[in-house]
mmCIF file of the N, C-alpha and C atoms, coordinates in Angstrom:
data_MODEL
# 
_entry.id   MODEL 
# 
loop_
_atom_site.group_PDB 
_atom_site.id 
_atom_site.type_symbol 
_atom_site.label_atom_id 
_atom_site.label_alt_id 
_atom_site.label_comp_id 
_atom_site.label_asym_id 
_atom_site.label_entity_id 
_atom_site.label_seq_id 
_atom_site.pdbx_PDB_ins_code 
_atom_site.Cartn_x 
_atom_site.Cartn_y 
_atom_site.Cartn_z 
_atom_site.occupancy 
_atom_site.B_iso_or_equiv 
_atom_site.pdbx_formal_charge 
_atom_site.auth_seq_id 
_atom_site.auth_comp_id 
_atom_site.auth_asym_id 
_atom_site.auth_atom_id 
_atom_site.pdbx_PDB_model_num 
ATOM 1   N N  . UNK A 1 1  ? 8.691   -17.621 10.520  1.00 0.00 ? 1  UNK A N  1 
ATOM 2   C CA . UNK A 1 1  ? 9.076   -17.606 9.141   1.00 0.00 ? 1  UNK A CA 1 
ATOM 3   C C  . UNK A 1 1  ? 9.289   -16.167 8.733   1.00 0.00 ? 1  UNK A C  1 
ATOM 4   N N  . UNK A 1 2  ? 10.217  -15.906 7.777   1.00 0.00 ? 2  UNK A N  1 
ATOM 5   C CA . UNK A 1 2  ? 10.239  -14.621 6.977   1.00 0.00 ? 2  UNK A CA 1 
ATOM 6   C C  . UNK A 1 2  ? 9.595   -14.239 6.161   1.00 0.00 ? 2  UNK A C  1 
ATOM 7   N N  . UNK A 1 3  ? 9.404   -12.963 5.664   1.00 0.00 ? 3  UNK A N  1 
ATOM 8   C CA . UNK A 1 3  ? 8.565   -12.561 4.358   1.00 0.00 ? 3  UNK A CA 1 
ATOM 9   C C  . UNK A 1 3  ? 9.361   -12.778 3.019   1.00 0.00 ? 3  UNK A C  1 
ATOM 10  N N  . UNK A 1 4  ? 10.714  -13.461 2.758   1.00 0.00 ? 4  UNK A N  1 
ATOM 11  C CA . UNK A 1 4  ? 11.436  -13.441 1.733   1.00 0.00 ? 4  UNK A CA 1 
ATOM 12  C C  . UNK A 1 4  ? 11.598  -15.167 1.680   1.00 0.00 ? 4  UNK A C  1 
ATOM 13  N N  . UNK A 1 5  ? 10.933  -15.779 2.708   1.00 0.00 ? 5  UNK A N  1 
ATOM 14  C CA . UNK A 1 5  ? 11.176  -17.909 2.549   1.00 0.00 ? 5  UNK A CA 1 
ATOM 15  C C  . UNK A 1 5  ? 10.572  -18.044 1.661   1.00 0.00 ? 5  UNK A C  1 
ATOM 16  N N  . UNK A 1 6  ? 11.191  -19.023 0.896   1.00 0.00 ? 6  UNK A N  1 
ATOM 17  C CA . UNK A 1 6  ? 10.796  -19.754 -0.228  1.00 0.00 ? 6  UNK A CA 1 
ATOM 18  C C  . UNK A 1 6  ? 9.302   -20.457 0.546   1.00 0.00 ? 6  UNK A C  1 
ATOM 19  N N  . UNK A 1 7  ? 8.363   -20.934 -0.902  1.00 0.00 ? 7  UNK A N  1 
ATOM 20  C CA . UNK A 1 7  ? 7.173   -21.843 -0.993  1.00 0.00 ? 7  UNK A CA 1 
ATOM 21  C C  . UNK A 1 7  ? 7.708   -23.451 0.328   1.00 0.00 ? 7  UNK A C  1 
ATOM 22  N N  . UNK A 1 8  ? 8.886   -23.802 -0.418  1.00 0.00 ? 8  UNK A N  1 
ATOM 23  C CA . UNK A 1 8  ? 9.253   -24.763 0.170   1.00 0.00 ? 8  UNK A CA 1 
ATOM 24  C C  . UNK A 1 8  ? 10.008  -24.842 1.595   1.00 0.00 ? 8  UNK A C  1 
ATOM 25  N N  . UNK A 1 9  ? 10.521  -23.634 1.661   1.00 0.00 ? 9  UNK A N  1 
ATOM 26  C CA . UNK A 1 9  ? 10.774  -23.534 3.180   1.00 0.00 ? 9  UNK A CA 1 
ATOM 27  C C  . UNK A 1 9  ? 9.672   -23.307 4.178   1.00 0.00 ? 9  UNK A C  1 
ATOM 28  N N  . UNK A 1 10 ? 8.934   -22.772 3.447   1.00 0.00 ? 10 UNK A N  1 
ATOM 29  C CA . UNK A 1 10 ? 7.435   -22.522 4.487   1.00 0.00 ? 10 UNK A CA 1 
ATOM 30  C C  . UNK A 1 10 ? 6.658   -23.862 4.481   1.00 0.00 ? 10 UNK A C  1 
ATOM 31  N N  . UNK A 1 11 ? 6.574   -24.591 3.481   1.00 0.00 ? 11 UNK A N  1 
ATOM 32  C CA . UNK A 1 11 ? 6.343   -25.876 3.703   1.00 0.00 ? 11 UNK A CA 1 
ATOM 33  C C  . UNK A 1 11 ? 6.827   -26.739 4.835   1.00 0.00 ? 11 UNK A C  1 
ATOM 34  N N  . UNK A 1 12 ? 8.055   -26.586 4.645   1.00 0.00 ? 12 UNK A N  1 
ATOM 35  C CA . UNK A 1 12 ? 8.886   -27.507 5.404   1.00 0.00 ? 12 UNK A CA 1 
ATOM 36  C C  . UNK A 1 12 ? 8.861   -26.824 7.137   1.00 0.00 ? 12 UNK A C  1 
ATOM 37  N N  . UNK A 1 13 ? 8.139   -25.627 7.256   1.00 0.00 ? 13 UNK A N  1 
ATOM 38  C CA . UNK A 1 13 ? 8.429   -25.309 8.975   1.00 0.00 ? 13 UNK A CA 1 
ATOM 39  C C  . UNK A 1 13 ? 6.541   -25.840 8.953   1.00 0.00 ? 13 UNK A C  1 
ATOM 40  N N  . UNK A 1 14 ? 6.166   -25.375 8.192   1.00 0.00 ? 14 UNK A N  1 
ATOM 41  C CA . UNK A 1 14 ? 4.535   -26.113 8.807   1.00 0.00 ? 14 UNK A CA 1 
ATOM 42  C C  . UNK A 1 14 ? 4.467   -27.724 9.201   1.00 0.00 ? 14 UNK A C  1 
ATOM 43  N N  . UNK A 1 15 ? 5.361   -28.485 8.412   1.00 0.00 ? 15 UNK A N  1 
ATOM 44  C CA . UNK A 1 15 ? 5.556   -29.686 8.545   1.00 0.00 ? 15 UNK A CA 1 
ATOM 45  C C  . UNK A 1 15 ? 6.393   -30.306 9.690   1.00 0.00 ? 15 UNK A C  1 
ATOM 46  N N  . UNK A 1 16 ? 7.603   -29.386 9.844   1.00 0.00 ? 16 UNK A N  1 
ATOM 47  C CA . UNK A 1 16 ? 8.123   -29.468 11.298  1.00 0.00 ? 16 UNK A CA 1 
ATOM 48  C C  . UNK A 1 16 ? 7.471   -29.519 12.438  1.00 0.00 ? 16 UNK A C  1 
ATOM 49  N N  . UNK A 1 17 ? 6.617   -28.422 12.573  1.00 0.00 ? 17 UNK A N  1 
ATOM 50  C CA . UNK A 1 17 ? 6.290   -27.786 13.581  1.00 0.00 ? 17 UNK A CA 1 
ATOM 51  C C  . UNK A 1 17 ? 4.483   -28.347 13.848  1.00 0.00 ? 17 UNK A C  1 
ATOM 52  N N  . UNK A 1 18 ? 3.862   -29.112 13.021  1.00 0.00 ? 18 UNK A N  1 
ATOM 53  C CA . UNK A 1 18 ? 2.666   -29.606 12.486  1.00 0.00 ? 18 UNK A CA 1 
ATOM 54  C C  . UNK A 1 18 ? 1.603   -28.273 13.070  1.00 0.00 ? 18 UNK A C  1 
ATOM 55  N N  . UNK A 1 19 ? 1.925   -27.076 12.530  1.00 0.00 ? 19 UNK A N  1 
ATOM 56  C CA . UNK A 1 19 ? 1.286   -26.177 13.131  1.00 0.00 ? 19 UNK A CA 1 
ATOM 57  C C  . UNK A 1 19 ? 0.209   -25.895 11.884  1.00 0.00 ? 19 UNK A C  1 
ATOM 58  N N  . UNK A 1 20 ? -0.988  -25.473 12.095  1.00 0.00 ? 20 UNK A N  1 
ATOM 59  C CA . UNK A 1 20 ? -1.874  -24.815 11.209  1.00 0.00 ? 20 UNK A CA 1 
ATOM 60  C C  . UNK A 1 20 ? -1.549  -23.230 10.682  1.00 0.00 ? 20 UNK A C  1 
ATOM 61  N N  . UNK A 1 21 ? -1.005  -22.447 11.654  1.00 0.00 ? 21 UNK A N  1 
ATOM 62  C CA . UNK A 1 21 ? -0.317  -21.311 11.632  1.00 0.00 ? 21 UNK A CA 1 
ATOM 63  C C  . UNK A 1 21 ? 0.829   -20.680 12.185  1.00 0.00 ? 21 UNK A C  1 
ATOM 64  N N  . UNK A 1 22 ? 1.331   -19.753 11.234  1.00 0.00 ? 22 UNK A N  1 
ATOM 65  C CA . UNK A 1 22 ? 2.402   -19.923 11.763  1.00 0.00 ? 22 UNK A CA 1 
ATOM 66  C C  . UNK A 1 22 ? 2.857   -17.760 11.636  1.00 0.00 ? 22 UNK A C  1 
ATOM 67  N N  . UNK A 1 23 ? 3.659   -17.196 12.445  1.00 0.00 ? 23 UNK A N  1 
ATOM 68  C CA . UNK A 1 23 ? 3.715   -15.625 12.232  1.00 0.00 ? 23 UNK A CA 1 
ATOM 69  C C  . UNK A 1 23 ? 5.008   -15.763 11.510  1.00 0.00 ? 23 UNK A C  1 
ATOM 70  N N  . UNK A 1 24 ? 5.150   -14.479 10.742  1.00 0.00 ? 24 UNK A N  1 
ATOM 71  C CA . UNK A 1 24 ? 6.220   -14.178 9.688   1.00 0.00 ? 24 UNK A CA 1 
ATOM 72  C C  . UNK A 1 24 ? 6.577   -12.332 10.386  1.00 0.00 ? 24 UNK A C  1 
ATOM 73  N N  . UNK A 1 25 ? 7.402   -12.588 9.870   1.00 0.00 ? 25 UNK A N  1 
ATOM 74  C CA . UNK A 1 25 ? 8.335   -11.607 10.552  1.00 0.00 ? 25 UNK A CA 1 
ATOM 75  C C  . UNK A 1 25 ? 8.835   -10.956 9.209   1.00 0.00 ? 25 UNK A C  1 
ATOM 76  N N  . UNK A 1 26 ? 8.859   -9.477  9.030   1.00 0.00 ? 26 UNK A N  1 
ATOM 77  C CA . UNK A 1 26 ? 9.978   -9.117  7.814   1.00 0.00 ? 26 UNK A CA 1 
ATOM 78  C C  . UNK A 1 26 ? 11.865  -8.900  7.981   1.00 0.00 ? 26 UNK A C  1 
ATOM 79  N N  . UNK A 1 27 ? 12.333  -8.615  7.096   1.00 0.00 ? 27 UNK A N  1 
ATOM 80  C CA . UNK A 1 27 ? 14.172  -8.489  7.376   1.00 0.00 ? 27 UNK A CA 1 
ATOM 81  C C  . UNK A 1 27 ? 14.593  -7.622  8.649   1.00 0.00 ? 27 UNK A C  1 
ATOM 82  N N  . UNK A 1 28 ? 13.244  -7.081  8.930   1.00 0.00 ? 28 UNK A N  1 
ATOM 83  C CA . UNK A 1 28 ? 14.184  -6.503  10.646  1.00 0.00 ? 28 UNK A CA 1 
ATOM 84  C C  . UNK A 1 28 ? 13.493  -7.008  11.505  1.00 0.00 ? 28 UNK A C  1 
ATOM 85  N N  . UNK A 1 29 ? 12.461  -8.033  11.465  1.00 0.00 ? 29 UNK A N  1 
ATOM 86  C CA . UNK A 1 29 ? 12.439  -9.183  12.545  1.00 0.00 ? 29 UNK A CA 1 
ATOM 87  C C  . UNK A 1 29 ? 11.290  -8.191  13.688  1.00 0.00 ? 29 UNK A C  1 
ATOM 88  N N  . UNK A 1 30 ? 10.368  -7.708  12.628  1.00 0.00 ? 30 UNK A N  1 
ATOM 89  C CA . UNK A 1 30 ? 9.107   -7.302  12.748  1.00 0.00 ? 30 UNK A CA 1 
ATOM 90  C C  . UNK A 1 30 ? 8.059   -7.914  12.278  1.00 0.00 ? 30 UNK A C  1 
ATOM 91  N N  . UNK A 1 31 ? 7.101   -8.142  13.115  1.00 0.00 ? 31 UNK A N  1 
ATOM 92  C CA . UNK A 1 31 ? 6.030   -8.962  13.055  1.00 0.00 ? 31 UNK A CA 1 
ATOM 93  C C  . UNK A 1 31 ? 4.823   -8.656  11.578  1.00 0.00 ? 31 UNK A C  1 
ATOM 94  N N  . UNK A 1 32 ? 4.886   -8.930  10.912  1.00 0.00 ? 32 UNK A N  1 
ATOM 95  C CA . UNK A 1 32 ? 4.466   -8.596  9.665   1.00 0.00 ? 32 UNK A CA 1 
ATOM 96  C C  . UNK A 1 32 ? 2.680   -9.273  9.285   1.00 0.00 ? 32 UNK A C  1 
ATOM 97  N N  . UNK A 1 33 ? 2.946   -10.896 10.371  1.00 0.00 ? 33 UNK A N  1 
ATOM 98  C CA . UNK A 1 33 ? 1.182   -10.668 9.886   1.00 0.00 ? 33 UNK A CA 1 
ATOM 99  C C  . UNK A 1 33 ? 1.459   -12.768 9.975   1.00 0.00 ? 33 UNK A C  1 
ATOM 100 N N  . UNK A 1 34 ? 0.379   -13.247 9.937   1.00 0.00 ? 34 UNK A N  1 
ATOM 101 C CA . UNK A 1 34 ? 0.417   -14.531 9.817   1.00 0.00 ? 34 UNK A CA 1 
ATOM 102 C C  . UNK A 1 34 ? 0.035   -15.197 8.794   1.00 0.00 ? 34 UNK A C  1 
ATOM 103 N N  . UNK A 1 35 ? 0.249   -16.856 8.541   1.00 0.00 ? 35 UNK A N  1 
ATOM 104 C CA . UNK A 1 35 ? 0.147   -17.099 7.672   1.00 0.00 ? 35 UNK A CA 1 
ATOM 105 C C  . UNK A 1 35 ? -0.191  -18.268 7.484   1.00 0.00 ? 35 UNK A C  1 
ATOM 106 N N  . UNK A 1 36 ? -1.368  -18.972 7.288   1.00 0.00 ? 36 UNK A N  1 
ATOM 107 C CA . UNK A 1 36 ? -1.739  -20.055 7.397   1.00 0.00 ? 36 UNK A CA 1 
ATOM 108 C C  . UNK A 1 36 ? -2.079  -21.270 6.548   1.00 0.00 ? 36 UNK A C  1 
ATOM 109 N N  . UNK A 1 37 ? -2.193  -22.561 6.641   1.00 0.00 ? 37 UNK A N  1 
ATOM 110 C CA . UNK A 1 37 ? -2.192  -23.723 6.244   1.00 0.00 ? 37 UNK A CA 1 
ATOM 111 C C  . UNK A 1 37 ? -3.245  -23.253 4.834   1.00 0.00 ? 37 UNK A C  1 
ATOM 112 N N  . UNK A 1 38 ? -4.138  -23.489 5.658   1.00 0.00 ? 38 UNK A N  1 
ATOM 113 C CA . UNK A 1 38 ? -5.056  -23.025 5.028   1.00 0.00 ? 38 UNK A CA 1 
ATOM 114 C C  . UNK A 1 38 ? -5.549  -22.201 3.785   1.00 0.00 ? 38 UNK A C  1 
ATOM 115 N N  . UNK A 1 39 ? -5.144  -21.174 3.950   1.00 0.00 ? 39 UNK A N  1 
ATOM 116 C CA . UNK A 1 39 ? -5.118  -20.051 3.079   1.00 0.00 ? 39 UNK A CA 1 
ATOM 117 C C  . UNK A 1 39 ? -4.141  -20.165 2.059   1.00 0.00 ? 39 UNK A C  1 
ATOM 118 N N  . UNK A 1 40 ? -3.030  -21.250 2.248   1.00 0.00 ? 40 UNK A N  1 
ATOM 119 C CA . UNK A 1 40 ? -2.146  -21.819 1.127   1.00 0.00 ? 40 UNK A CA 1 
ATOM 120 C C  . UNK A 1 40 ? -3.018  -22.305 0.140   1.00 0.00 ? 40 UNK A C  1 
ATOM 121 N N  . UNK A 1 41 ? -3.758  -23.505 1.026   1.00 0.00 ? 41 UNK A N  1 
ATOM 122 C CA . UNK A 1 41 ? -4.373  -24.535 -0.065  1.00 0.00 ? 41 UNK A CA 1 
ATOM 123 C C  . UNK A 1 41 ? -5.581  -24.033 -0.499  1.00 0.00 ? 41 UNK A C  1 
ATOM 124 N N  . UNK A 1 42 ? -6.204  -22.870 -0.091  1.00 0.00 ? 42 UNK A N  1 
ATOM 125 C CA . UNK A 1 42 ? -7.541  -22.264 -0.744  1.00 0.00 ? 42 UNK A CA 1 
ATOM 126 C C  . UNK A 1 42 ? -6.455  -21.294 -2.146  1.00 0.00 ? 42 UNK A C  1 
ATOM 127 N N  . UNK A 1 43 ? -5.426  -21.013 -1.778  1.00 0.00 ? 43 UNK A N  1 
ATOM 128 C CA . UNK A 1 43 ? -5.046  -20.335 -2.758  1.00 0.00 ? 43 UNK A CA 1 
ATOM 129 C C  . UNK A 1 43 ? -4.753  -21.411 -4.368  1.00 0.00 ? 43 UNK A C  1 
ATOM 130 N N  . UNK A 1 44 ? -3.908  -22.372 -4.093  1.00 0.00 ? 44 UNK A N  1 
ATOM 131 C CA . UNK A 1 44 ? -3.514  -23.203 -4.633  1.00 0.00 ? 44 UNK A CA 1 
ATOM 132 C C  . UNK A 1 44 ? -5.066  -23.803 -5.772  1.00 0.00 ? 44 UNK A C  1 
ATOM 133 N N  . UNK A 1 45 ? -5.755  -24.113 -4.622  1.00 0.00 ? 45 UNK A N  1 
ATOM 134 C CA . UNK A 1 45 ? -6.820  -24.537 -4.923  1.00 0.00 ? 45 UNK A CA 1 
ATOM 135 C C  . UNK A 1 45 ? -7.696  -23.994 -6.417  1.00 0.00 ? 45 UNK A C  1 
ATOM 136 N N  . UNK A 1 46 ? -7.405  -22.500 -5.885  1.00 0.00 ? 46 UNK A N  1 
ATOM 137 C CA . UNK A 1 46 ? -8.538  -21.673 -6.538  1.00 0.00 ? 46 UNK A CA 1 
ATOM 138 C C  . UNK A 1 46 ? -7.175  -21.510 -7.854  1.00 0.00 ? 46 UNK A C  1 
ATOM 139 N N  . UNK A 1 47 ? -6.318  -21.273 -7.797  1.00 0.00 ? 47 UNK A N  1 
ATOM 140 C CA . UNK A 1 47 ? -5.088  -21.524 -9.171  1.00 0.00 ? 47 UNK A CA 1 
ATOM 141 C C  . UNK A 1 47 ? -5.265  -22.643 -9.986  1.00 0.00 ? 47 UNK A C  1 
ATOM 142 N N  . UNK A 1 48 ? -5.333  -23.494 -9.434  1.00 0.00 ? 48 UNK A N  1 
ATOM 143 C CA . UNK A 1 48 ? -5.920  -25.092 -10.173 1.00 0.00 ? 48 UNK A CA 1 
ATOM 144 C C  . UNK A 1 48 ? -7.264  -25.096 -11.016 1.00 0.00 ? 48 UNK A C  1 
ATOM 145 N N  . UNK A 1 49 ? -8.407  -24.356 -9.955  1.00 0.00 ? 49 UNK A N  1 
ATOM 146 C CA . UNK A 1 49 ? -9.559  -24.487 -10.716 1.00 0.00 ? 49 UNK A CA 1 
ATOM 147 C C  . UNK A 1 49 ? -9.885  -23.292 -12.019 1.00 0.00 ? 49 UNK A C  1 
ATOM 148 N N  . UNK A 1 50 ? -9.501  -22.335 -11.663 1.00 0.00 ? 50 UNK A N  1 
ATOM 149 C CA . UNK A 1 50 ? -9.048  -21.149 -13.010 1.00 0.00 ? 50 UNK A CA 1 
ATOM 150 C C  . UNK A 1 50 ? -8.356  -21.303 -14.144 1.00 0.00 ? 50 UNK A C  1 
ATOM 151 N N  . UNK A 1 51 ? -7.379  -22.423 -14.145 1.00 0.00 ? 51 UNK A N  1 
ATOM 152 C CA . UNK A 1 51 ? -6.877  -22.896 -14.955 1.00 0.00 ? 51 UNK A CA 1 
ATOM 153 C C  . UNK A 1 51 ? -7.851  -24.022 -15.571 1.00 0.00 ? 51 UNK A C  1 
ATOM 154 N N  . UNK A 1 52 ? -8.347  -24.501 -15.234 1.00 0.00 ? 52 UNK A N  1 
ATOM 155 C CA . UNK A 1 52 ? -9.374  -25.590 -15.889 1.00 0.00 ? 52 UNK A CA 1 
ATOM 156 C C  . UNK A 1 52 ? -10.622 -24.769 -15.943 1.00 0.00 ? 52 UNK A C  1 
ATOM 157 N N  . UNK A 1 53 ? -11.240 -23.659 -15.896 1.00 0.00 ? 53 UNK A N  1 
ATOM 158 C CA . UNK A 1 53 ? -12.470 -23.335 -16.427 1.00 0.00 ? 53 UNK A CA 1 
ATOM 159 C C  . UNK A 1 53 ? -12.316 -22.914 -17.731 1.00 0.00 ? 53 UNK A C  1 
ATOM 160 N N  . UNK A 1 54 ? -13.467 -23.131 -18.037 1.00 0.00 ? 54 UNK A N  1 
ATOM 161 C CA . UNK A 1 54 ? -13.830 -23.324 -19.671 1.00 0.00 ? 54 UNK A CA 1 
ATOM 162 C C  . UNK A 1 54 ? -13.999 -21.574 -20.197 1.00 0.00 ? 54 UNK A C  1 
# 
């Protein structure tokens, strides 16, 4: 994956590929760092619950 894919394109290669992780590359197709399932939905997660604390 790239560092400039959309939410939903990165969706859609984790789902392809049924991988937990996956490496991202930046625009000159340098290895930039990985990026995982995981760390989506802890993010997501923790956005959801910040929004509902009191």
């Amino acid at each position: 994956m790239n560092t400039d894919d959309r939410m939903e394109q990165v969706m859609n290669k984790f789902e392809k590929t049924h991988a937990w992780n996956l490496p991202v590359v930046d625009k000159h197709n340098r290895y930039a760092g990985i990026l995982s399932q995981s760390s989506i939905f802890a993010f997501y997660r923790n956005s959801l619950l910040s929004q509902y604390e009191l």
